[in-house]
C-alpha positions as MATLAB code, in Angstrom:
seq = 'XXXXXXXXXXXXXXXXXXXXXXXXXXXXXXXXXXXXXXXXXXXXXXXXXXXXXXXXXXXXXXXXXXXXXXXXXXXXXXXXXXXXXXXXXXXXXXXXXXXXXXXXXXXXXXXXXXXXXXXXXXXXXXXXXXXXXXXXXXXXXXXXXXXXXXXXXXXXXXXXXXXXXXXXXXXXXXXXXXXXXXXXXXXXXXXXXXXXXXXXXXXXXXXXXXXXXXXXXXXXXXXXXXXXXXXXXXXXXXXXXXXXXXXXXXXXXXXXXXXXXXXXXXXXXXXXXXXXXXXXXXXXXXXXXX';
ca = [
     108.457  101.310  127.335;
     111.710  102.919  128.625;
     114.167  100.529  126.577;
     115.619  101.477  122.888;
     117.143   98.929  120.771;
     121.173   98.462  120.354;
     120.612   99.817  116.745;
     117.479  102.240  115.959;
     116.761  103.092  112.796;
     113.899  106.053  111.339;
     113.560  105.847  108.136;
     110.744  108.712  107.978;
     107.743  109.801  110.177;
     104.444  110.493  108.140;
     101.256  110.886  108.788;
      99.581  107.741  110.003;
      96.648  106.640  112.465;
      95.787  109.888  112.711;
      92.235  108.385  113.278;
      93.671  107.120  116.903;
      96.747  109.637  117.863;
      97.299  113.236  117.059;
     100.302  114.262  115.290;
     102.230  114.692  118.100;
     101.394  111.841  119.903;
     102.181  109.893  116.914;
     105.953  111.501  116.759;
     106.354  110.944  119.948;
     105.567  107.336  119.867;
     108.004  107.262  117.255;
     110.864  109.419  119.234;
     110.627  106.607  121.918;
     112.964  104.076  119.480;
     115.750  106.191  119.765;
     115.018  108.331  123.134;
     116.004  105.516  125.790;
     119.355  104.490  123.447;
     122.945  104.925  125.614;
     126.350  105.830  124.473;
     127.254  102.364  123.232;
     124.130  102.048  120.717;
     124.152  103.304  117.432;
     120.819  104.933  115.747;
     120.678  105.490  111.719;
     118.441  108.567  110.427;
     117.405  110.160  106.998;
     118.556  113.354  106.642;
     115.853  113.314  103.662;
     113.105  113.218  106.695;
     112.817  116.629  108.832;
     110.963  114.363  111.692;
     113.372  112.051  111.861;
     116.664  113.741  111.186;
     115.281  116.144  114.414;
     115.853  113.102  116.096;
     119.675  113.045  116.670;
     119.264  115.499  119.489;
     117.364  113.016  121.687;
     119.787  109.989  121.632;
     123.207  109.547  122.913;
     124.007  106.896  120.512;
     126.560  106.455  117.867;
     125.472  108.174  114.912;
     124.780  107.071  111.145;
     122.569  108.847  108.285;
     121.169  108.300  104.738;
     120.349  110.462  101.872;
     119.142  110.425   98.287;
     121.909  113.415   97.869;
     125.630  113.205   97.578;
     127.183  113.480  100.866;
     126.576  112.635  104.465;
     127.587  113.853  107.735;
     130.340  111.370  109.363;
     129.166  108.089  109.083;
     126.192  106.868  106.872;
     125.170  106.035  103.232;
     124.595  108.318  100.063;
     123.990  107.965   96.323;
     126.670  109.463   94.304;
     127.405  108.975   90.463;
     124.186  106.588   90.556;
     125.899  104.025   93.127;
     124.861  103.370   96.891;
     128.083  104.690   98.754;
     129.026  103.560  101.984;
     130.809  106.459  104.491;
     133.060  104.651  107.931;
     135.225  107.692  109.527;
     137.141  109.093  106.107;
     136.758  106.170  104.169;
     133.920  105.778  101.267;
     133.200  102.376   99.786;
     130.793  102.164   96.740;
     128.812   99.245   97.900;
     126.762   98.675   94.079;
     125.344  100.715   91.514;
     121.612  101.699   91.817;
     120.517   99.462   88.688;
     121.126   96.697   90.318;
     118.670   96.958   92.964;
     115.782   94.386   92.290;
     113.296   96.815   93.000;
     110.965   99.250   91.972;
     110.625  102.813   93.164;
     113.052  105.487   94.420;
     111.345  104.573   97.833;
     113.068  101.379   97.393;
     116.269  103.190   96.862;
     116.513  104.822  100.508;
     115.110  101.264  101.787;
     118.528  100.046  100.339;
     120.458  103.224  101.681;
     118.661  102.553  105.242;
     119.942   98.977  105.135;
     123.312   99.640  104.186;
     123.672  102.323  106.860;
     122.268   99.495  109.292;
     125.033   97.210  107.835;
     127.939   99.909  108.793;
     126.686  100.249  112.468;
     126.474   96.168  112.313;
     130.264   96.208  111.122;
     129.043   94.253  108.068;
     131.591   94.261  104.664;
     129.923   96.493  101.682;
     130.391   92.800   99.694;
     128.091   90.968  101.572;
     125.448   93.874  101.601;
     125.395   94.217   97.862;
     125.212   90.372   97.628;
     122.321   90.232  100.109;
     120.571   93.559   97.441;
     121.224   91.743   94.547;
     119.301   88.639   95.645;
     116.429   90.149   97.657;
     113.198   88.659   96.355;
     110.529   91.070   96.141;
     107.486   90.910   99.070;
     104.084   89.710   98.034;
     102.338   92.901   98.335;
     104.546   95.610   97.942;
     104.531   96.553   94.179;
     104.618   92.820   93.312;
     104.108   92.153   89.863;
     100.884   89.757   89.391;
     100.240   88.708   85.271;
     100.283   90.619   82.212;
      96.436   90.495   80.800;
      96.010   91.932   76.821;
      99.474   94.209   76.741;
      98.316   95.406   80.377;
     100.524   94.730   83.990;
      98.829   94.460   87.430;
     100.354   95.114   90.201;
      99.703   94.344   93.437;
     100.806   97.333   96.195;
      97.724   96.432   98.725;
      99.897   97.283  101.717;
     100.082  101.196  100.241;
      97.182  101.900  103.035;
      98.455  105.592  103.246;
      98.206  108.294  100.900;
     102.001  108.472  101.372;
     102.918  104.964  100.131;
     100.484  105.268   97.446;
     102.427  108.147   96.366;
     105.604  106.341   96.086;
     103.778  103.680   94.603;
     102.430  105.969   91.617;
     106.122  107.439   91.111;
     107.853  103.759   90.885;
     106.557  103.702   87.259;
     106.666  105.428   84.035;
     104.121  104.291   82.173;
     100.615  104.970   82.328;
      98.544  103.678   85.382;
      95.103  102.947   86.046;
      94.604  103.338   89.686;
      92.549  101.767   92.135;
      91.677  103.760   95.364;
      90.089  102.288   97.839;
      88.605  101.247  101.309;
      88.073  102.045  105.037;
      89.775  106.100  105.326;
      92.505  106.491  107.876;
      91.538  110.440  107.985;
      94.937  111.537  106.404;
      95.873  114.534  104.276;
      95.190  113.188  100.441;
      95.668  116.266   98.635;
      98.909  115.448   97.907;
      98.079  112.396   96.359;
      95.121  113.398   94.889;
      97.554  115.972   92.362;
      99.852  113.027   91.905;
      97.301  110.875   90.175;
      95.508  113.217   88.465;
      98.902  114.377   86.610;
     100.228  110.826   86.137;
      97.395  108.229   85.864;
      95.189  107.600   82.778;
      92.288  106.491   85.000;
      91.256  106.207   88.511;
      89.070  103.522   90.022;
      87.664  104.349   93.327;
      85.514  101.425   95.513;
      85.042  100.452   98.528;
      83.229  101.716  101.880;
      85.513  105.009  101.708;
      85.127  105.052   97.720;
      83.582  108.716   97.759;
      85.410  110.212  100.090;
      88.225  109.602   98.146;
      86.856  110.327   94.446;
      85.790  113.749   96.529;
      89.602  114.496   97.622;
      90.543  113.950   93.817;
      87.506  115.920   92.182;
      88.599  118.727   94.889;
      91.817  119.197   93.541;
      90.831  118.983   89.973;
      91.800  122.346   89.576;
      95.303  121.606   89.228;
      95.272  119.675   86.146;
      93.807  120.814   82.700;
      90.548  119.303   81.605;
      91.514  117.811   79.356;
      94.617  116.149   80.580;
      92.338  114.854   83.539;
      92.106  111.105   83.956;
      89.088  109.515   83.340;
      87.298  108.182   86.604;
      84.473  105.828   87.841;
      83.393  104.645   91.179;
      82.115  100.930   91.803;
      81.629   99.128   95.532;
      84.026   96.241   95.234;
      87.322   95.243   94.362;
      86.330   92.895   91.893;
      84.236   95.179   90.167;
      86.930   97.817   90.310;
      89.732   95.380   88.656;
      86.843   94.984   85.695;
      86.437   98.521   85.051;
      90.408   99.132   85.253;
      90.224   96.632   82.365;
      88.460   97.951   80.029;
      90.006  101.648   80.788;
      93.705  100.100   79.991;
      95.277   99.899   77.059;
      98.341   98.377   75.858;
     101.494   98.849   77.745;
      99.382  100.355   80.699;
      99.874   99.430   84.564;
      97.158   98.469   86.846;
      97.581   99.092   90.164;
      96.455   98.075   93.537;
      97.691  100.972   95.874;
      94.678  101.987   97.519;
      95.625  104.460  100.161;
      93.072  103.235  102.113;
      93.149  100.058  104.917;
      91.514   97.101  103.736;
      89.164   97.119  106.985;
      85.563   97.565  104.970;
      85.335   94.370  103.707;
      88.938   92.225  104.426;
      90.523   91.391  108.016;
      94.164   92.883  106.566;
      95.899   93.759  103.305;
      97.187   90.204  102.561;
      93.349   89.097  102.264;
      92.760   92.296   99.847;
      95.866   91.387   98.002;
      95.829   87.773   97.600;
      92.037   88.473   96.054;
      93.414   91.402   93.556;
      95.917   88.301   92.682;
      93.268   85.771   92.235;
      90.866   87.767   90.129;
      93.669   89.208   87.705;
      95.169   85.337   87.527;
      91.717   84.186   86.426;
      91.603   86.873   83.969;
      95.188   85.649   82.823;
      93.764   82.288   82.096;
      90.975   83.032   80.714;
      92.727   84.316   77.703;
      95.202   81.761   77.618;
];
């Protein structure tokens, strides 16, 4: 297509599909949102995202940015004394303080920073914004929170069908997670990940088609993390039976989580089907022990 829309935003560019594009035919997909803008549009980058920050040299448009740090270039949004700012010409309006945002994850915070920088190009008051954050219900799959079973939280994160959103998923929590990894591989870079959880979970569940593949990523980086401080692991063929296992390797005030870096294309036809079954088996475990 050789149309961009009146307000573009790129909120990062990471490695995805890489099964169907190359890298840079995947940016350059990507590039085409703000590439075709004019002088009268406005386009809203991260200036925490090298890809996407690069993009202000391709577009004409009216310019707006976001960061997790303390300051932005001309117009945009920033967090500064743990408050979402909001930067129009010289003037700086704190729009609400980050504990107030009804969600998990600091992936969540530069969602919020993202829309709030979308609400300045819109012309839109900081009031109404923080209203509209404060009452944003949480999306069924994306971190949603499903029962607590015996002491233990499950969450539900089945859209996470990168390595990347899995990530953020791990780091939205402090407490210790059982992990389930899992499904059809999108041939991405996992090494990343695979450090992440075997630092900060206190067991890993692989299953699925792509099951081994993955436990292989994680038992190839086990290098990084003492023996001893190494999660314990286990590999089953179905979500079901990986739920089970994550059961009995939880213990009280543990999280369970769905975030399988993986699509759900082995055995569901999207990652609503594999979420609303995580939900169903954990709410049957729920009332069983009620």
């Amino acid at each position: 297509t050789d149309r961009s829309p009146h307000i573009a935003a790129v909120l990062n560019v990471t490695p995805n599909h890489l099964d169907r594009f190359s890298w840079d035919e995947y940016v350059a997909l990507k590039q085409k949102l703000v590439r075709f803008q004019t002088p009268d549009d406005h386009v809203v980058l991260s200036l925490d995202d090298d890809v996407a920050a690069a993009m202000t040299d391709l577009t004409p448009a009216h310019r707006w940015f976001f960061t997790l740090g303390e300051s932005v270039p001309g117009h945009g949004a920033f967090v500064r004394d743990d408050a979402v700012f909001l930067r129009t010409e010289v003037i700086e309006t704190m729009v609400l303080p980050v504990n107030e945002i009804p969600l998990r994850g600091l992936h969540n915070v530069e969602n919020v920073l993202a829309a709030v920088a979308i609400g300045g190009a819109a012309g839109l008051p900081a009031e109404a914004m923080a209203r509209a954050i404060r009452g944003f219900t949480p999306v069924p799959h994306r971190l949603e929170f499903v029962a607590e079973v015996d002491g233990v939280r499950y969450v539900n994160d089945s859209i996470a069908s990168t390595p990347e959103r899995t990530l953020a998923g791990i780091r939205s929590f402090e407490e210790p997670i059982v992990l389930l990894l899992g499904g059809k591989d999108k041939d991405l870079p996992k090494d990343d990940l695979a450090q992440e959880a075997l630092r900060r979970c206190a067991g890993i569940v692989f299953f699925g088609a792509d099951g081994p593949l993955l436990e292989a990523a994680v038992e190839a980086n086990a290098a990084f993390v003492p023996f001893e401080d190494r999660p314990a692991m286990t590999r089953v063929a179905t979500l079901a039976e990986a739920v089970a296992e994550a059961r009995g390797m939880a213990g009280d005030g543990d999280v369970v989580l769905l975030s399988p870096a993986c699509t759900s294309f082995d055995a569901y036809n999207n990652f609503e089907e594999r979420g609303d079954e995580f939900r169903r088996i954990v709410r049957a475990m729920a009332t069983e022990g009620s």
